[in-house]
N, C-alpha and C positions, 0 to 999 in steps of 0.2 A: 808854300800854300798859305801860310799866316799871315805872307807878307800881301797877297793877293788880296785873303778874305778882308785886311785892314785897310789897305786902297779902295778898295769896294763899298764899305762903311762909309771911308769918309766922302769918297767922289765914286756913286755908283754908275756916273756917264764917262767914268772913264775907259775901263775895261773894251764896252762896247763901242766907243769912238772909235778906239785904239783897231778892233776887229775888223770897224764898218773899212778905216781909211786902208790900213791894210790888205784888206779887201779889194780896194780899187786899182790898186798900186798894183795887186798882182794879177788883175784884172786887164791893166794895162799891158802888160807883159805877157798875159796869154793873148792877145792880140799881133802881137809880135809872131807868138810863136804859130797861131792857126793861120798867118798868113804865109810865113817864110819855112815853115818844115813840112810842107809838102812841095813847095817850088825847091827844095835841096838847097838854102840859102839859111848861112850861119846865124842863130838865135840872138845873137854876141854882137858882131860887128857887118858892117859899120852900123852908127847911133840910128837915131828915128829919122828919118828922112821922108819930106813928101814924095809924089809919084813923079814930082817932075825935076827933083832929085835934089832941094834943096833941104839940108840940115832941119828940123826942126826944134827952132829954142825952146828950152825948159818951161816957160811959161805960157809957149804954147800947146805943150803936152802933161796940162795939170788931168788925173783922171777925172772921168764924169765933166768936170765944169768947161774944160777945153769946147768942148763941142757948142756949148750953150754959148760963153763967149764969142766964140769965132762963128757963131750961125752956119755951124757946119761948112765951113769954107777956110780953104787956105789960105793963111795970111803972104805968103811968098806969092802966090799964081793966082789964089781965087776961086781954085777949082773945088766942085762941090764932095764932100768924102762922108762916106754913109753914117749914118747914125748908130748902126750896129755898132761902133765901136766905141760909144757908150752906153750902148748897152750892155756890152760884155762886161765893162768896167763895174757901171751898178748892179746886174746879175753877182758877180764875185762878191763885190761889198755887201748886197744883202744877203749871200749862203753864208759869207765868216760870221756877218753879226748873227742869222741864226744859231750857228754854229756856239757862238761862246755864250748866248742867251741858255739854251737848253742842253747842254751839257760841263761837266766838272772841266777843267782846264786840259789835262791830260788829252781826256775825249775827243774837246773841242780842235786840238790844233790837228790831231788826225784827222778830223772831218772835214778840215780844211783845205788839208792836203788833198783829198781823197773828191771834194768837189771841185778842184779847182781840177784836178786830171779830168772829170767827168765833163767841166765847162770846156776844155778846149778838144777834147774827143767829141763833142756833140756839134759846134763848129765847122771842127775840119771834115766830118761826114758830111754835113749839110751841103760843103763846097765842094766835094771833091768823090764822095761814093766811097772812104776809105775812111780806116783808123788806125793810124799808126803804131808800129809795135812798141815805141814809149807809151805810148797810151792803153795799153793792151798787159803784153809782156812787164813789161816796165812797171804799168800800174800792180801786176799782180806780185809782183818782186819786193815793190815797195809795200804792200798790202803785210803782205808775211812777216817782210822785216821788222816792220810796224807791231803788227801783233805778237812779236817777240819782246820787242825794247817798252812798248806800251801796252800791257796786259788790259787797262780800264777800254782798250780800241772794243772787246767784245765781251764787257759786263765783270772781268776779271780784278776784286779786288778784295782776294781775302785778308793780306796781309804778308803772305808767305809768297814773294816774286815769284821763285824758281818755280813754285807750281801753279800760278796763277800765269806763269806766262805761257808754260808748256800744255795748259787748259788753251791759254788766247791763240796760242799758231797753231794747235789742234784745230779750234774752229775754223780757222781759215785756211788752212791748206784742207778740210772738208769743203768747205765754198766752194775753192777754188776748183776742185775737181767735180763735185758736182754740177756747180753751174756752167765748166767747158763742155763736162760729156752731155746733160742734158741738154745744151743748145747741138751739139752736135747729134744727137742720134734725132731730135726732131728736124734738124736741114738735113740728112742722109734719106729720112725717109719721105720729106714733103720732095724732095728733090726725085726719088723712083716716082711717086704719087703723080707728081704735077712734071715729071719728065724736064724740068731745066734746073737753075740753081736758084734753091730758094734762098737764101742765106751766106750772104759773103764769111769766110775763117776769119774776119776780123772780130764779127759779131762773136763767132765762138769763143775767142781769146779774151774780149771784153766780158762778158759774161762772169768770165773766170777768175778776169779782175774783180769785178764785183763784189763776187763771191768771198775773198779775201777779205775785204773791208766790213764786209756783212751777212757771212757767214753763207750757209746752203740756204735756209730760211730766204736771205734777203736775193742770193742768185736765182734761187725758184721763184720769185715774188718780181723781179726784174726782165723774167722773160715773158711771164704769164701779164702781168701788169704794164709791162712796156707795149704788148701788142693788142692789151686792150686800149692804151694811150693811141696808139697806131693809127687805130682802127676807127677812134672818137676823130682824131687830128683829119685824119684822111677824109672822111665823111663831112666834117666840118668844109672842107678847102672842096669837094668834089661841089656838094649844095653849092658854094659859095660861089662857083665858077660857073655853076651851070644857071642861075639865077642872075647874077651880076652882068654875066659877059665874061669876065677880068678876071686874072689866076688871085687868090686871098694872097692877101698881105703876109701873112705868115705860112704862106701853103711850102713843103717840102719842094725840093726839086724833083725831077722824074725821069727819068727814062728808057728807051727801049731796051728790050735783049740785047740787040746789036750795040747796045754805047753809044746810040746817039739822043741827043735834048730828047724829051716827049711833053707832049702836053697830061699836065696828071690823070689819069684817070686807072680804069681796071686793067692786069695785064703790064703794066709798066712796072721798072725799078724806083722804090723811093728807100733814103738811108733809116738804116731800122737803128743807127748807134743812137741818135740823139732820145726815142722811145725809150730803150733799154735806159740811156743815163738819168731821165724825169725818173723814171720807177726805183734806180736806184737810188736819188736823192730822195723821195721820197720815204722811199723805208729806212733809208740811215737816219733821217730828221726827225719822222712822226709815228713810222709802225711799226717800229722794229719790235717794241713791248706788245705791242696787240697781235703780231704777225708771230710771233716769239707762243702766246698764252694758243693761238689759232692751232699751229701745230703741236701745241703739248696735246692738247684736247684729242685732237686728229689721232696721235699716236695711243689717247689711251685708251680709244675706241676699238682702235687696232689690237 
């Protein structure tokens, strides 16, 4: 920690470079992975490859700048390849630089971890109606373990590990279970209510991740918050489409009961992972203290 706080003194743009480039790099790689782990195709091998199956050289897969360089097009064939996938890159780089700007180091590299799971679960919903139980399970696995070996994951730093860490997976195996059963008992009952399924068991599991990383606080704060996000998003892209013509730019996918495309509107499926993970980022970044004083209050009224 001394040796940090004295890099910092003397080169305080280093830290944060270090977080931003970082950041992209594995930005890069969740790209990789929202594309090939729901096609059932290994993370690993073989290397980056365009679509029309030739190798891509390293200096055509710098993050973020590749795309700007190459004007979106490939250098092998020319064919034009979305820009999402620098975005995903600079989304990653600017959650780690938050990340190491506003919390102690320890904090920081959990947060990291913990948005980087949330950027590629909000993704592969967007594409696919699903969220993988790495993304889920997995996140909520990694959440505990976390808040065992890094007690500062959820405010824990008396001095005394052994009970500051048994304080820290307290909280989070509370998340965890709060925020799976309450996502569950509201899809069990909107589901009698509205007679279909309101709520994919992915949403449940995620949730529960959450909750891990950000205690009950932040699981209750990600369901109620994500569907107020929902509900602004939806609204946004419905205007936008009924005014325009043309679906928004940023509008969710959609569609029917039956699984097939639908044009967005009411009555359709759209993925509720990527709502759930804005609210989660959210309160792990900027409310967690205000969301934290919300409920003490709550509780002493009670």
């Amino acid at each position: 920690m001394s040796t940090i706080a004295e890099v910092s003194a003397l080169a305080p743009w280093f830290f944060p470079t270090v977080a931003f480039v970082l950041g992209a790099c594995i930005g890069s790689f969740l790209n990789v992975v929202i594309y090939r782990l729901p096609a059932g195709q290994s993370i690993v091998s073989p290397g980056s490859h365009c679509a029309c199956g030739a190798p891509i050289a390293w200096y055509d897969n710098l993050p973020i700048l590749s795309w700007f360089i190459l004007r979106g097009r490939a250098r092998c064939c020319g064919r034009a390849y979305s820009f999402r996938y620098a975005f995903v890159e600079l989304l990653t780089a600017l959650l780690f630089l938050a990340c190491w700007l506003l919390f102690p180091p320890a904090k920081a590299v959990c947060g990291m971890v913990f948005l980087s799971l949330l950027v590629g679960a909000t993704f592969i919903d967007l594409d696919h109606f699903i969220i993988p139980d790495v993304f889920t399970i997995g996140a909520g696995v990694v959440g505990l373990t976390l808040a065992l070996l890094v007690p500062a994951l959820h405010g824990e730093d008396s001095g005394m590990f052994f009970l500051d860490s048994l304080r820290s997976v307290t909280t989070a195996v509370q998340g965890l279970f709060v925020g799976s059963g309450l996502v569950l008992w509201i899809a069990l009952v909107a589901e009698v209510v509205l007679k279909k399924e309101a709520m994919g068991f992915g949403d449940v599991k995620f949730v529960g991740a959450i909750g891990a990383f950000c205690g009950w606080q932040g699981a209750v704060f990600a369901m109620f918050g994500g569907a107020f996000v929902g509900t602004i998003w939806f609204l946004v892209a419905i205007v936008w489409q009924k005014f325009s013509g043309r679906t928004a730019p940023v509008a969710p996918k959609a569609e029917a009961p039956t699984g097939e495309p639908a044009p967005l509107g009411f009555g359709v499926h759209v993925p509720f992972g990527p709502m759930l993970a804005i609210a989660g980022a959210l309160h792990f970044l900027f409310l967690h203290r205000w969301l934290a004083e919300y409920f003490a209050q709550i509780g002493e009224l009670l």
